[in-house]
LUMFIGU-863152 format. One record per residue: residue in three letters; x, y, z of N, C-alpha, C in turn. Coordinates in steps of 0.02 Angstrom, whole numbers, padded with zeros to 5 digits, always signed. Layout:
# residues N
ALAXYZXYZXYZ...
//
This chain:
# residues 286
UNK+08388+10770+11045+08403+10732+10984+08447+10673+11002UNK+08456+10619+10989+08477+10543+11003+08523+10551+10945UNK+08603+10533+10988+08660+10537+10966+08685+10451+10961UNK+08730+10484+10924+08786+10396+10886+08796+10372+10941UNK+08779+10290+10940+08820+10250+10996+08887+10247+10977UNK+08940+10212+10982+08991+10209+10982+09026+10149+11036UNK+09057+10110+11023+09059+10037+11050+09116+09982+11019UNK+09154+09924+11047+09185+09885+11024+09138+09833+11010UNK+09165+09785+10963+09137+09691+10946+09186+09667+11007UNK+09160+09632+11051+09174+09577+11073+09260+09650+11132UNK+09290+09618+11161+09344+09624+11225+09411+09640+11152UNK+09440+09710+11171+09501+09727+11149+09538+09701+11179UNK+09620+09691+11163+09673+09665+11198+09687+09710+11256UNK+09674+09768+11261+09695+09815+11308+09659+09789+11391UNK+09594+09775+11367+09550+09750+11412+09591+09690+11450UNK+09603+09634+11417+09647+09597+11461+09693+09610+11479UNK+09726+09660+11473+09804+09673+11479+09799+09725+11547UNK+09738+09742+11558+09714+09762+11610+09687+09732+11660UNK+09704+09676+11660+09701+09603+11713+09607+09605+11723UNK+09557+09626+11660+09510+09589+11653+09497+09512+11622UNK+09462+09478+11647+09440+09436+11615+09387+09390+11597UNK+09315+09455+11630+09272+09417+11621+09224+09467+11595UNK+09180+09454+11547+09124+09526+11491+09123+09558+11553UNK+09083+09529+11594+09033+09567+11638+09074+09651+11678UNK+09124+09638+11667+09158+09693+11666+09182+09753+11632UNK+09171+09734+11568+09168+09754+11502+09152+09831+11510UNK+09069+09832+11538+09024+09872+11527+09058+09942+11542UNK+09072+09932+11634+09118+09980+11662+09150+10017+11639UNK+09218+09960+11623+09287+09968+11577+09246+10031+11519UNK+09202+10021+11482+09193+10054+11422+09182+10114+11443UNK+09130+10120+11484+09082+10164+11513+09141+10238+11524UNK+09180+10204+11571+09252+10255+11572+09275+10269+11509UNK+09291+10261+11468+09319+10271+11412+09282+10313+11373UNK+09228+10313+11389+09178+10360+11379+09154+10350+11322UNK+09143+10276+11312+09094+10238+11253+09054+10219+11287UNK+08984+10211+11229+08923+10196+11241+08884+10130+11232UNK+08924+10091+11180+08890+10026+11162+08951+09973+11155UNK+08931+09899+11138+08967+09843+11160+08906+09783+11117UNK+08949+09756+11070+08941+09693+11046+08948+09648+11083UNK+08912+09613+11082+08939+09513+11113+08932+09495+11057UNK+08979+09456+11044+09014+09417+10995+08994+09325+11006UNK+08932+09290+10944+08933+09216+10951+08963+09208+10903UNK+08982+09226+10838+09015+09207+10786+09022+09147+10777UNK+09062+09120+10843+09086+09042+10823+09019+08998+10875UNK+08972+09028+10870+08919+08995+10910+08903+09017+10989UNK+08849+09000+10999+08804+09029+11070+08816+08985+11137UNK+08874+09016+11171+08913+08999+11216+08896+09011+11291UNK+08866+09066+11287+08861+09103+11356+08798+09088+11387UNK+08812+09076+11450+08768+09044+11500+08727+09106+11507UNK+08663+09095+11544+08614+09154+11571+08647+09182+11633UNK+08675+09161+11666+08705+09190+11729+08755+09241+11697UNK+08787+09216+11666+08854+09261+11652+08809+09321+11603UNK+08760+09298+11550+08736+09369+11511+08691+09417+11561UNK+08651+09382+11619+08615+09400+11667+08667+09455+11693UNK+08716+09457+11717+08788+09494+11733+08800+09542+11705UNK+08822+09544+11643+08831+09577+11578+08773+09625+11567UNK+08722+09628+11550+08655+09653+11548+08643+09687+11597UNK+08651+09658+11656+08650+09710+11709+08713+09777+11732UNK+08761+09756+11705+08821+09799+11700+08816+09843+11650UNK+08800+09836+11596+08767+09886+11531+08719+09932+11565UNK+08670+09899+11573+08606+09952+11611+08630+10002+11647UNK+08660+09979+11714+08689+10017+11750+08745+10065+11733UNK+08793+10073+11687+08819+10110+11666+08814+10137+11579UNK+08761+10131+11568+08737+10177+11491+08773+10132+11445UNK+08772+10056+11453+08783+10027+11375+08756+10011+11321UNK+08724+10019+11266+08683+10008+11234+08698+09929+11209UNK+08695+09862+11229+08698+09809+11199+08661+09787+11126UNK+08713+09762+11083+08678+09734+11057+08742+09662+11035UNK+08719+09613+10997+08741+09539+11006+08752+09509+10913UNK+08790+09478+10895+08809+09455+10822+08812+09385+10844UNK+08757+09356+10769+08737+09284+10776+08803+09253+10734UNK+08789+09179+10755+08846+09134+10735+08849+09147+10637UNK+08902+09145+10636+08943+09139+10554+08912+09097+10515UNK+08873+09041+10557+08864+08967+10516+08799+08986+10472UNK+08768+09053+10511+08720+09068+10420+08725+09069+10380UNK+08667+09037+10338+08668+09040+10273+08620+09064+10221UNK+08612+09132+10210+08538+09144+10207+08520+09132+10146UNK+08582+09123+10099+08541+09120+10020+08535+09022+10038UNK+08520+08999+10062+08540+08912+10062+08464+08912+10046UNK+08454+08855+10003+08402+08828+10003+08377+08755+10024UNK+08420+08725+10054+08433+08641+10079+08383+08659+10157UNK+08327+08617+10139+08306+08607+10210+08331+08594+10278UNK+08390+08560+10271+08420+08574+10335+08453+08619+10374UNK+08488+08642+10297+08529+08731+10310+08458+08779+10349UNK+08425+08763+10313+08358+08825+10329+08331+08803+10415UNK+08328+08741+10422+08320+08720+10488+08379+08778+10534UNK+08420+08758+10503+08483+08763+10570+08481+08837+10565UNK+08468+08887+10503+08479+08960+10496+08436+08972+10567UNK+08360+08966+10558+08324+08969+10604+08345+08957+10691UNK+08364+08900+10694+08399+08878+10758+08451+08918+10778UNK+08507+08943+10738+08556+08975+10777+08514+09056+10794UNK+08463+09092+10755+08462+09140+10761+08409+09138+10824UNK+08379+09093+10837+08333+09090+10900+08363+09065+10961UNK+08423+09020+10953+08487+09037+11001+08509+09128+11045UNK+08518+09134+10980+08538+09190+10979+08490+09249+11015UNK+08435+09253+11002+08382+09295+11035+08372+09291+11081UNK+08370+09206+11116+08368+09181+11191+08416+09241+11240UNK+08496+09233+11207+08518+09262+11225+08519+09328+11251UNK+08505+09351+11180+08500+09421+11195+08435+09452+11250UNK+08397+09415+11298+08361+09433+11326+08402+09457+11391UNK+08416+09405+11437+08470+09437+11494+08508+09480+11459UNK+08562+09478+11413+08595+09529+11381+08577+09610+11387UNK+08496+09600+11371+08473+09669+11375+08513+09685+11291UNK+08509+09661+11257+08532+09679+11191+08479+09672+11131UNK+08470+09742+11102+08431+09748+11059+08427+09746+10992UNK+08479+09723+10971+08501+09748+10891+08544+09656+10881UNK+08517+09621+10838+08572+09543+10826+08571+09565+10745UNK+08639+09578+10741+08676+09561+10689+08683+09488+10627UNK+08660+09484+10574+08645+09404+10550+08680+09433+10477UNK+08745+09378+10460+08769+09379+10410+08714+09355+10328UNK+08743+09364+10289+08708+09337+10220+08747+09291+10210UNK+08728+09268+10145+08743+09190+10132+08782+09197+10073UNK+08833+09146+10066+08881+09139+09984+08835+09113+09950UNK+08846+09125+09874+08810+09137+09818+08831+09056+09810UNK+08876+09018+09816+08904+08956+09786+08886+08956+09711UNK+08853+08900+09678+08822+08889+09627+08784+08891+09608UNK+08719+08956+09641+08666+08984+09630+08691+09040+09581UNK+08631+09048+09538+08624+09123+09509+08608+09181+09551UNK+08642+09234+09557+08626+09283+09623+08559+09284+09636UNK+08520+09306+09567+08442+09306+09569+08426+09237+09627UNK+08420+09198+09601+08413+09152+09642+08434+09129+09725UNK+08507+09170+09714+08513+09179+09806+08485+09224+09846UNK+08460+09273+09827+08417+09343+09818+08345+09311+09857UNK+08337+09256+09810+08255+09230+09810+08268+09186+09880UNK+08320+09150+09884+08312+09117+09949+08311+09161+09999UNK+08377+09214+09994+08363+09243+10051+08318+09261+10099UNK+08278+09313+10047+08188+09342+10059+08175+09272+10083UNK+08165+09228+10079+08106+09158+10110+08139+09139+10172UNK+08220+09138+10177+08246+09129+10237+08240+09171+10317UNK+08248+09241+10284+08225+09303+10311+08145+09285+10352UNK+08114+09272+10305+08034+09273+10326+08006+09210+10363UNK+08066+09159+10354+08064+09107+10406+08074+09127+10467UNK+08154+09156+10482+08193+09190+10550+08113+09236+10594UNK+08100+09293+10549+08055+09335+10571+07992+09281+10607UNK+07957+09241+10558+07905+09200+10585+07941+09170+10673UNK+07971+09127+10636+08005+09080+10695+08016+09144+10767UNK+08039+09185+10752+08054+09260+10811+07983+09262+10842UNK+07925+09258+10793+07860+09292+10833+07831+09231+10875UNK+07849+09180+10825+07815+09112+10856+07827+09099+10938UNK+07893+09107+10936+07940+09085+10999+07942+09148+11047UNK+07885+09214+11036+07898+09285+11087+07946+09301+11094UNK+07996+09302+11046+08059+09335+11046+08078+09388+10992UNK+08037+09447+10993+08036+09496+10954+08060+09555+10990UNK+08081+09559+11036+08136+09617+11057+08195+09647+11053UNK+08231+09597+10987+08288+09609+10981+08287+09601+10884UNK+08304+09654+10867+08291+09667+10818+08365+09642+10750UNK+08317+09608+10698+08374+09584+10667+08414+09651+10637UNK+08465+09635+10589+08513+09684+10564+08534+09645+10505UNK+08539+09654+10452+08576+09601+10404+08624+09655+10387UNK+08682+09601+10372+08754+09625+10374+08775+09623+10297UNK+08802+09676+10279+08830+09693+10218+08894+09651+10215UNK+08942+09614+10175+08984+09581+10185+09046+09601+10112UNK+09097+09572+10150+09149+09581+10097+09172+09553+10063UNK+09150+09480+10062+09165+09437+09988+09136+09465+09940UNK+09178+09448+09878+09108+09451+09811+09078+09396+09798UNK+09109+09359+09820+09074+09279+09814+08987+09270+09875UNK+09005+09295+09909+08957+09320+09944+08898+09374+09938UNK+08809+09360+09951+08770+09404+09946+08784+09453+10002UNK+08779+09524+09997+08792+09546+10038+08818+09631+10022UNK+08797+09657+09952+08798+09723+09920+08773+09767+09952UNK+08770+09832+09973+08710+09890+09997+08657+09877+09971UNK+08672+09874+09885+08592+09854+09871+08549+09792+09903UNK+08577+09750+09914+08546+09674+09907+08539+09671+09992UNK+08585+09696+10027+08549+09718+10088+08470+09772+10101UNK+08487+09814+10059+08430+09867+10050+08374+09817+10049UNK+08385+09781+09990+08322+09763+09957+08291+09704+10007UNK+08348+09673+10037+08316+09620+10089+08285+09657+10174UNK+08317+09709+10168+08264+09738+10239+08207+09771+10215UNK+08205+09813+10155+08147+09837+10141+08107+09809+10143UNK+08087+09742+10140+08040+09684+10127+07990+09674+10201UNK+08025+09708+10243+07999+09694+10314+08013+09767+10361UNK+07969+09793+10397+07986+09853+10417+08029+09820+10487UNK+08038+09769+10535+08048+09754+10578+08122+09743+10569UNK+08141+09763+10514+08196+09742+10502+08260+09800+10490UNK+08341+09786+10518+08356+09847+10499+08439+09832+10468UNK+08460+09871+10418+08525+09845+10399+08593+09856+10448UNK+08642+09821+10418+08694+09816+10471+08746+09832+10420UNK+08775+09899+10421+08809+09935+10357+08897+09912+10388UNK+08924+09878+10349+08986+09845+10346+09031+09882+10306UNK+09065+09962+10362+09084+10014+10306+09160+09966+10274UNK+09209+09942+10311+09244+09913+10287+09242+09847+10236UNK+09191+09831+10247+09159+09734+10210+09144+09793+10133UNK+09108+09849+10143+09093+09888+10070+09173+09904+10032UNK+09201+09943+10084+09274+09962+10023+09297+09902+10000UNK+09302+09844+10036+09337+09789+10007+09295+09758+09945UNK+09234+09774+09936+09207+09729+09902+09214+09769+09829UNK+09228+09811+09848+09208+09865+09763+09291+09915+09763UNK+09336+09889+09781+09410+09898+09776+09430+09960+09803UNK+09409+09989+09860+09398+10035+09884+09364+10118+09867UNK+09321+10096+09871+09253+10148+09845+09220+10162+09898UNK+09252+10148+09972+09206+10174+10015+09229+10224+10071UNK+09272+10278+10025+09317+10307+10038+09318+10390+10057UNK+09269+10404+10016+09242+10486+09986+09171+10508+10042UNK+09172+10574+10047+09100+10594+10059+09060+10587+10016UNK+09068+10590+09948+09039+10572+09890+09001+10501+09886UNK+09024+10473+09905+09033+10407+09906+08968+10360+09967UNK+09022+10389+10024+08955+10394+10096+08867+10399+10079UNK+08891+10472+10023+08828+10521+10023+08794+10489+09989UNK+08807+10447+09929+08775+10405+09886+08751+10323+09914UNK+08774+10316+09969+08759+10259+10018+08704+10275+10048UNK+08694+10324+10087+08641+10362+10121+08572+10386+10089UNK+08584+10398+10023+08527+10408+09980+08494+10360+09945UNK+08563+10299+09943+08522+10232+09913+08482+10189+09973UNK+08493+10212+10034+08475+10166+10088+08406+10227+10100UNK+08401+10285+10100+08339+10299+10133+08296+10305+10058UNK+08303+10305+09992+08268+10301+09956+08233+10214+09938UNK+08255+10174+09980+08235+10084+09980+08210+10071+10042UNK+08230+10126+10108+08192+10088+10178+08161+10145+10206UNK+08194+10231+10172+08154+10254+10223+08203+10309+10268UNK+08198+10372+10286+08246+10402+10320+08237+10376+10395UNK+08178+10377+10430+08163+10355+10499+08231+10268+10497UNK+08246+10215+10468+08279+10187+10468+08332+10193+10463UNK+08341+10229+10400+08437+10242+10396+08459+10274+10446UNK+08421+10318+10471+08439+10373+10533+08481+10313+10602UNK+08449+10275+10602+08460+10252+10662+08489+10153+10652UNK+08538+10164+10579+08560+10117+10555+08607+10075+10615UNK+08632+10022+10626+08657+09984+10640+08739+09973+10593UNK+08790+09985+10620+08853+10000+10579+08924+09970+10603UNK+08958+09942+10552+09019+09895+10572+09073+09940+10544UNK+09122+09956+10557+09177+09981+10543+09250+09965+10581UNK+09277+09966+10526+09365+09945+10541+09401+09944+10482UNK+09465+09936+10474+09509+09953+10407+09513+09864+10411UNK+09523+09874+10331+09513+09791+10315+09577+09791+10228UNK+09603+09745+10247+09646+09711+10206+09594+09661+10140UNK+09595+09704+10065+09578+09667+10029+09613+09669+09966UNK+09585+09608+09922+09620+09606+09858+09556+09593+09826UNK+09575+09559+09756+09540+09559+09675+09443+09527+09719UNK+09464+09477+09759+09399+09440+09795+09365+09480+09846UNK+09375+09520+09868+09350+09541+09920+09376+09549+09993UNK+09361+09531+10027+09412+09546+10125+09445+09513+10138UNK+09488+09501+10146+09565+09465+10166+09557+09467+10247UNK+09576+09529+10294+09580+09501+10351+09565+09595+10400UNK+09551+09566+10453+09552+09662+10472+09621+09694+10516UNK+09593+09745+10501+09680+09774+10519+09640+09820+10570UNK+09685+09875+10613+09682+09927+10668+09689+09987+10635UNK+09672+10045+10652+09686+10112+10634+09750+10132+10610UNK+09794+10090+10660+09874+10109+10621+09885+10089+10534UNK+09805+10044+10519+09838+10053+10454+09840+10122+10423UNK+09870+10116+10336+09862+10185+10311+09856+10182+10249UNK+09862+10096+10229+09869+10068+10153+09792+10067+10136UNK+09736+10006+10174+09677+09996+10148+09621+10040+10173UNK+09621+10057+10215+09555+10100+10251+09504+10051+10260UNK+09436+10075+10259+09433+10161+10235+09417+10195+10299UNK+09417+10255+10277+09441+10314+10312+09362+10357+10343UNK+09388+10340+10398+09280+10360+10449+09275+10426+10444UNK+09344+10480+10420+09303+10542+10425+09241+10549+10384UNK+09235+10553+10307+09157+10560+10265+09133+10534+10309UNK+09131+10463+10352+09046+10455+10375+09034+10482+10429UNK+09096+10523+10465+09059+10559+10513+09036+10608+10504UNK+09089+10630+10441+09049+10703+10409+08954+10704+10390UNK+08961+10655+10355+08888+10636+10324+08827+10611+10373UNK+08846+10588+10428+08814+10565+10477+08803+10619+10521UNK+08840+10682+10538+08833+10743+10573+08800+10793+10520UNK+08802+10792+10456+08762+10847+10439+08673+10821+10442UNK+08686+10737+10431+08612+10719+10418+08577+10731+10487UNK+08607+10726+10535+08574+10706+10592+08553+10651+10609UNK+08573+10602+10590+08567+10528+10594+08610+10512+10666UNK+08590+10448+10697+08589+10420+10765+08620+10353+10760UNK+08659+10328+10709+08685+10247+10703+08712+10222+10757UNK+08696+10166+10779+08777+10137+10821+08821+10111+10793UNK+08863+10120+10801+08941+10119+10787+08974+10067+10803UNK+08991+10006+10776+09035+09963+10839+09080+09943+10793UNK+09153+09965+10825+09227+09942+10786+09256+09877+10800UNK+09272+09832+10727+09285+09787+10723+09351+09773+10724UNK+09416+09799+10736+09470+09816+10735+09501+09761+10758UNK+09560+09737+10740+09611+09693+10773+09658+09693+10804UNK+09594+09666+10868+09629+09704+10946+09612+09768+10969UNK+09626+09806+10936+09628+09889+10961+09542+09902+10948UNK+09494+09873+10949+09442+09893+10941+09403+09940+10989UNK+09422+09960+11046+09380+09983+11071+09431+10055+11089UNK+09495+10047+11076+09520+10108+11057+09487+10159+11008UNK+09502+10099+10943+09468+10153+10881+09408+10165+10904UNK+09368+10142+10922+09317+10155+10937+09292+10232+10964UNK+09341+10220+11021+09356+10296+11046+09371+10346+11010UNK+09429+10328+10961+09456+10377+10881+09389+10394+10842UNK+09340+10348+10827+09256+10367+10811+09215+10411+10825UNK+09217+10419+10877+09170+10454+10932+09195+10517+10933UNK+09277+10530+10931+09306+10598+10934+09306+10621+10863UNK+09309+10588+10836+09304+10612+10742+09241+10635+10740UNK+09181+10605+10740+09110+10604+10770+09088+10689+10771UNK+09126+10692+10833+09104+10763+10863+09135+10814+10864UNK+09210+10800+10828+09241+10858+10790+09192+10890+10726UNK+09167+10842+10687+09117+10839+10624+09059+10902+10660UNK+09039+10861+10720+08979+10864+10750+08971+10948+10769UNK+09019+10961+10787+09033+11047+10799+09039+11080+10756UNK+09065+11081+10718+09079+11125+10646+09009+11173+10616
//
């Protein structure tokens, strides 16, 4: 049976403080720690040369990393301005380039702010933006790395369980990217309970499907929010905002579900990460 990855976004502080300083080392570093997966981080755009992901990719392989890679911020998926839609396209085929040396299978792609659209209406761009990215993916033979759309924590922002649901269901090639912290913030912390989890899990395999949810794609970290939505992310030492990963490991070990896991934490991410994995399989035994 195929178990939880478990993994940091992007190099913890610990990592440098351990006189690393280059990914390609990353893999190792994790591998010991006795994590399984590892984000690369473009957020602020697609930086990394083929030599250096060529590196990286091969350091994963070799020691059991499961890669996968998060496209630049500058998406916009509810946009309807032909140029926005140009460039959505462009960064995410950036992005796939990438992820080939990477050896990374899973790209992460934010949703878009609602601005001065009616949601309905950012809803409607999305779906057409979506089905651009996908086209443009097949056009260009870059279908090996599978999108993820990311649940988010503005409210000003598309980016609900539902409205994620409803935008991967549309395409089987497609798989969501569950933002447990981007959720508590967005709905004032409601993403807190097994109750809660359990009703996440039933709305996602009754819209895509259990074979999908099983093997969801997942962001987690404690996050600082107010009346709007996510303020900023915090580390495990918080104790004020959460939320709190035991329910989803609980709920994720009774289902038998296989997600990867990658902690978004500030700084300490690949610690907690570790704190995941042991919560995980405390659940996991019981």
């Amino acid at each position: 049976m195929a178990e939880p990855k478990f993994g940091p976004a992007g190099n913890s502080e610990s990592f440098a403080a351990a006189g690393f300083k280059k990914s390609e080392d990353a893999p190792a570093w994790l591998a010991q720690m006795g994590l399984t997966a590892f984000e690369y981080q473009c957020g602020r755009g697609v930086r990394c040369g083929e030599e250096t992901a060529l590196k990286i990719g091969a350091a994963a392989k070799q020691h059991g990393i499961q890669m996968s890679i998060h496209a630049p911020y500058f998406i916009n998926l509810s946009s309807e301005e032909s140029e926005r839609m140009e460039k959505n396209v462009g960064y995410v085929l950036e992005t796939a380039r990438l992820a080939v040396p990477l050896g990374a299978t899973r790209m992460v792609v934010h949703c878009g702010g609602q601005g001065k659209l009616t949601r309905d209406r950012a809803m409607r761009n999305s779906h057409e933006n979506v089905k651009n990215i996908l086209r443009a993916l097949d056009e260009a033979h870059l279908t090996g790395c599978t999108v993820c759309l990311e649940t988010m924590g503005k409210k000003s922002v598309l980016g609900t369980a539902e409205e994620v649901c409803e935008l991967v269901a549309a395409d089987d090639r497609l798989l969501p990217c569950i933002d447990f912290g981007h959720l508590n913030c967005r709905t004032g912390g409601h993403m807190n309970t097994r109750e809660e989890v359990k009703a996440l899990f039933d709305l996602m395999e009754n819209t895509i499907g259990h074979e999908r949810t099983a093997k969801l794609h997942a962001h987690f970290s404690h996050i600082e929010y107010n009346d709007k939505g996510e303020v900023r992310h915090l580390t495990f030492a918080d104790t004020v905002y959460g939320p709190d990963f035991t329910p989803v490991a609980e709920e994720t070990a009774v289902r038998g579900y296989a997600p990867t896991f990658i902690c978004e934490s500030a700084g300490t991410q690949a610690e907690d990460a570790l704190a995941m994995k042991q919560c995980f399989m405390a659940q996991a035994e019981k």
